[in-house]
C-alpha positions as CSV (number, residue, x, y, z in Angstrom):
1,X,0.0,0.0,0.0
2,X,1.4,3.3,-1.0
3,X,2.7,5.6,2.0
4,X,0.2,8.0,1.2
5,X,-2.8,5.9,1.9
6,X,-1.4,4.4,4.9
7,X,-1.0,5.8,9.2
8,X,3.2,6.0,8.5
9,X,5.7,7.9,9.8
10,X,6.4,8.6,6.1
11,X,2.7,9.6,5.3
12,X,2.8,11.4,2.2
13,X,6.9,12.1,1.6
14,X,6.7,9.8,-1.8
15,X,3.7,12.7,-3.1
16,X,6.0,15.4,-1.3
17,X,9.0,14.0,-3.3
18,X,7.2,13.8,-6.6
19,X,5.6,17.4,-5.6
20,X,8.9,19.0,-5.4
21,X,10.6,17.5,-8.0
22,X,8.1,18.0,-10.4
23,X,7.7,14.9,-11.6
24,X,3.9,13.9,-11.8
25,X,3.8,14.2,-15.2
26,X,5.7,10.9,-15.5
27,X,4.1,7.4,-15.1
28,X,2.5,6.0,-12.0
29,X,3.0,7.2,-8.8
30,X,5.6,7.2,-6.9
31,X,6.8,9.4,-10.1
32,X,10.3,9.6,-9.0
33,X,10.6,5.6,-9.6
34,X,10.7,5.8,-13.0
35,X,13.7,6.1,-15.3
36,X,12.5,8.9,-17.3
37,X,12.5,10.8,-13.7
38,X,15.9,9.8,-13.1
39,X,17.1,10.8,-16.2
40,X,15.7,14.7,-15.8
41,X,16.8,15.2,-12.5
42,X,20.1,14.2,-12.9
43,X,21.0,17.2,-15.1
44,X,22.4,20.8,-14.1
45,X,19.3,22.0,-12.6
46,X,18.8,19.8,-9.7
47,X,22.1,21.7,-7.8
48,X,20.8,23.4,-4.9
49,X,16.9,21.7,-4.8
50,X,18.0,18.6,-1.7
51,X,17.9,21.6,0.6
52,X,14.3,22.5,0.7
53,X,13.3,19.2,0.2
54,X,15.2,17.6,2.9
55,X,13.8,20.2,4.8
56,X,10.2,19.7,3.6
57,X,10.6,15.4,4.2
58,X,11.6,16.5,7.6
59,X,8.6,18.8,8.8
60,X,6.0,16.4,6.7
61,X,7.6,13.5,9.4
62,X,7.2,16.3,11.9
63,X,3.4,16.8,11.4
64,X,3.0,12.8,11.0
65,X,4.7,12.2,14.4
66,X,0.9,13.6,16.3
67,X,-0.4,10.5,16.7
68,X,-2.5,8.7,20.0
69,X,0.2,5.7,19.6
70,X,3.6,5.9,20.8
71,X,4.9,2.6,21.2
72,X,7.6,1.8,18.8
73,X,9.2,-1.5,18.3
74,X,12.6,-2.3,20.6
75,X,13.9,-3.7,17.1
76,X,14.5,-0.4,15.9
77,X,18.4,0.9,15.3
78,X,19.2,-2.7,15.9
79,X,22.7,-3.3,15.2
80,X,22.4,-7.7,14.3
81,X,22.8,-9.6,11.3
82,X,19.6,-11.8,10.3
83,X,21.0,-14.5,8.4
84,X,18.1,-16.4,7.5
85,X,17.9,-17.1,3.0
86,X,14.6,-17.8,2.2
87,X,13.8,-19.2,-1.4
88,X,11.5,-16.7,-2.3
89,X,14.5,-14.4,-2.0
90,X,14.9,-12.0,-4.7
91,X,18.6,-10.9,-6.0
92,X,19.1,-8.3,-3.8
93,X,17.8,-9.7,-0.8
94,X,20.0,-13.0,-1.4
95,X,22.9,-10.7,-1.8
96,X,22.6,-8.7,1.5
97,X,22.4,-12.4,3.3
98,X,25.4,-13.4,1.5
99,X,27.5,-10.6,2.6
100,X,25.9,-11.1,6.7
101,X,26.5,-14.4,5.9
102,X,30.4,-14.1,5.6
103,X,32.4,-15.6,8.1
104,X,34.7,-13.8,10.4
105,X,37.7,-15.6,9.3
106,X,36.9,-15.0,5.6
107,X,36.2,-11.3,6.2
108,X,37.7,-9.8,9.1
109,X,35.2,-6.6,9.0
110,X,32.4,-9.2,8.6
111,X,31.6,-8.4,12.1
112,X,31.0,-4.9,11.1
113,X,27.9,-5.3,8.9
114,X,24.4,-6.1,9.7
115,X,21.2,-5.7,7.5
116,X,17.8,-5.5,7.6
117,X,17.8,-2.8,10.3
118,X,14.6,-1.2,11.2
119,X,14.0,2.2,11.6
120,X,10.1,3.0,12.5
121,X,8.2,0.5,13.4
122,X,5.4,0.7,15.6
123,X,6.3,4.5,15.5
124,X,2.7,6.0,15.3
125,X,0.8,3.3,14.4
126,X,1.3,-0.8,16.0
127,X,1.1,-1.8,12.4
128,X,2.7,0.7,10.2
129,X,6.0,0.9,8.9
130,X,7.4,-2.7,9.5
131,X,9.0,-3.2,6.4
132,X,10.7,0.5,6.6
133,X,14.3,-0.9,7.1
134,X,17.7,0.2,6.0
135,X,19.3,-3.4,3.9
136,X,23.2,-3.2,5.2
137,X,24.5,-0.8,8.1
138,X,27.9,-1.0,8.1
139,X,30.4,0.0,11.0
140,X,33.0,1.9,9.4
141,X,35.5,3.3,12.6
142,X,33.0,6.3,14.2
143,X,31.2,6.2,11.6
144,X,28.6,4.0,10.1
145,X,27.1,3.9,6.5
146,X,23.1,3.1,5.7
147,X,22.6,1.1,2.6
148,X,20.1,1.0,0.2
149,X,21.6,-2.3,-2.1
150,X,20.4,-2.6,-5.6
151,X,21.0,-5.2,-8.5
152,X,18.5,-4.2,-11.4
153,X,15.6,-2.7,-10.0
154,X,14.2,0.7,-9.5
155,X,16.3,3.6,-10.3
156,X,19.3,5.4,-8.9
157,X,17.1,8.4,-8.0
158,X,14.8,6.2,-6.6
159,X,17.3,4.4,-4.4
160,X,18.4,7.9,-3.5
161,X,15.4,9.0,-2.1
162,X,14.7,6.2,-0.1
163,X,18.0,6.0,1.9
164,X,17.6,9.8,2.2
165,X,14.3,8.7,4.0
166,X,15.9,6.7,6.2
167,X,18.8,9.6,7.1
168,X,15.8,12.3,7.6
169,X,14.1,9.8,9.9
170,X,17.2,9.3,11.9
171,X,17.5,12.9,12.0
172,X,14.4,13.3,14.0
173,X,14.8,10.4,16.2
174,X,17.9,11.9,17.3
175,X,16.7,15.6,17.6
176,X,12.8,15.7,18.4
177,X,12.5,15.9,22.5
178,X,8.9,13.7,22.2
179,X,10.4,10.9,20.8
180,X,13.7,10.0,22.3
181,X,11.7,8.7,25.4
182,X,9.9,6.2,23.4
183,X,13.0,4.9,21.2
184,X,14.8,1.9,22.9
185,X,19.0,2.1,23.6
186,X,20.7,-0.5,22.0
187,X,23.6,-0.5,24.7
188,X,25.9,-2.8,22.8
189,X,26.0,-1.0,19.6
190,X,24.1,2.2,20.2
191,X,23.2,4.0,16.7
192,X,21.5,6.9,18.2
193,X,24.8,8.0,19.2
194,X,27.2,8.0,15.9
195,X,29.2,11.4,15.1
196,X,29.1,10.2,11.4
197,X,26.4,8.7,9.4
198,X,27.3,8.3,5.2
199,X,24.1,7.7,3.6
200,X,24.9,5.0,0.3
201,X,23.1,3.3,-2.3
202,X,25.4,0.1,-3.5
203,X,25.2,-1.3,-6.8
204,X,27.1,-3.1,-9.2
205,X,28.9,-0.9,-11.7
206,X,26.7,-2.2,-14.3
207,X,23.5,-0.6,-12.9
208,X,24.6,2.8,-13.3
209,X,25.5,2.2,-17.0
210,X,22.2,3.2,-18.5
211,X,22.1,6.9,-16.9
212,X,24.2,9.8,-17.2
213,X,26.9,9.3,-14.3
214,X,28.0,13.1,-14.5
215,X,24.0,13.8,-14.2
216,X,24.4,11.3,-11.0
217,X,27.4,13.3,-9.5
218,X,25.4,16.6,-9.8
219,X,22.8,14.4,-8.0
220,X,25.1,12.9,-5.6
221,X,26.4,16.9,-4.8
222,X,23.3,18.5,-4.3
223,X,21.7,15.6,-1.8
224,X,25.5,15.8,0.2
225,X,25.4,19.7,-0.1
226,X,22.0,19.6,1.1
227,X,23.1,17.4,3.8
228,X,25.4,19.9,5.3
229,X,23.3,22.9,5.3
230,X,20.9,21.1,6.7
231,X,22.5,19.9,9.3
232,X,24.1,23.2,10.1
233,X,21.2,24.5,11.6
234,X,21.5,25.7,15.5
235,X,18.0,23.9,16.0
236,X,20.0,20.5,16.2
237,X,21.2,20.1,19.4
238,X,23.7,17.1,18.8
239,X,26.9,16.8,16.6
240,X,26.1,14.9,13.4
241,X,27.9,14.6,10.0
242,X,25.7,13.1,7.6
243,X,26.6,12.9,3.7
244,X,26.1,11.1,0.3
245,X,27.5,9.1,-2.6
246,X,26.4,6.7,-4.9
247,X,28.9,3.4,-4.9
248,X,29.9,0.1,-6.8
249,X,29.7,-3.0,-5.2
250,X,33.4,-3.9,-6.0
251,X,34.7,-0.9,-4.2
252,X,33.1,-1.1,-1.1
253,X,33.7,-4.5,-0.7
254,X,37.4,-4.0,-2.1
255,X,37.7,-1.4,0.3
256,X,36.5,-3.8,3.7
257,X,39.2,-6.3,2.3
258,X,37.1,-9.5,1.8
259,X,40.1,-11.9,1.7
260,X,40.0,-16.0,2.0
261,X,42.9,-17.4,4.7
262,X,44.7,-20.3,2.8
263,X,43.6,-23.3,5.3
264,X,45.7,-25.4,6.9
């Protein structure tokens, strides 16, 4: 069921996105999923529009917080790997297990990642937003990067603006006085309490072929520039860097070292 039909936290931010973007004249909604979208707003004149729309996801979260139900789930900000492959799996699902599935001795930074983390459930509503969850969080030093993984679906606009989702809702978890109380503390690995957070979408090289990757760099600028000003507010009372950046598959995991120990 779309968000804007639905009692969510994000109630209405796929319209909002679409709105100010101006992209309803393209396909079904959500408009921004489509690749014509993708392809107009990574040109030139998306510089300087994350700002206000950041700014706009953020209040429209804001107004959807008054609600009679307050009772989120303890799962949310986990930091713990959930293993389980299912055969119904699709591709990107099957490779998020894969990469939990690594073992320590394989991948020393395996410990590092986890997936499937959720991020509002049971926020205003005992039965909205389950499926809201970030696919890989990865532990990076102080710092840890939310991943939305593709393989060949969707769009990376689309992915953009869903892990942007996810950044703006951590946001307010971390700022807004009214919710802190109801939001559980992970003591072992506490996210509400990182310095850095890199939002990421992950893909294989091959997925960005089709679309204009200078037109994704102006993208990629303007959500990180966006970011920052954001952020740079004196309303937020904590210290939080939070940025940007589209990736490939092979770098990340070249960068994280994934090397096999000869046995024996």
């Amino acid at each position: 069921m779309p968000d804007s039909e639905e009692k969510s936290i994000l109630k209405g931010v796929n319209d909002l996105i679409d709105s100010e973007l101006d992209l309803k004249d393209i396909g079904e909604a959500p408009h921004h999923r489509h690749k014509t979208s993708c392809d107009r707003l990574t040109k030139p004149p998306m510089t300087g529009i994350a700002l206000d729309l950041i700014a706009k996801i953020y209040e429209k979260v804001e107004d959807n917080w008054v609600s009679d139900y307050h009772m989120p789930s303890e799962e949310n900000w986990r930091f713990e790997k959930n293993k389980r492959i299912d055969g119904d799996n699709g591709p990107e699902v099957r490779l998020e297990r894969a990469i939990v599935n690594i073992p320590d001795e394989i991948w020393p930074d395996a410990k590092c990642w986890v997936n499937q983390v959720p991020v509002a459930s049971g926020l205003v509503d005992p039965h909205a937003d389950g499926s809201r969850k970030i696919d890989l969080v990865h532990k990076c030093g102080d710092a840890y990067e939310f991943i939305e993984l593709k393989i060949d679906s969707d769009t990376p606009l689309y992915a953009a603006m869903e892990v942007l989702k996810y950044g703006v809702l951590y946001i307010f978890c971390r700022q807004d006085g009214r919710v802190s109380p109801h939001i559980h503390i992970h003591e072992k690995e506490n996210l509400l309490q990182a310095k850095k957070i890199h939002l990421r979408v992950l893909a294989p090289a091959k997925y960005y072929e089709k679309y204009d990757l200078s037109g994704l760099e102006t993208l990629e600028t303007s959500i990180k520039n966006g970011l920052a000003k954001f952020l740079a507010q004196p309303k937020f009372a904590f210290e939080l860097e939070m940025d940007f950046r589209f990736e490939t598959l092979s770098l990340i995991l070249s960068r994280s070292r994934v090397t096999r120990k000869a046995s024996g």
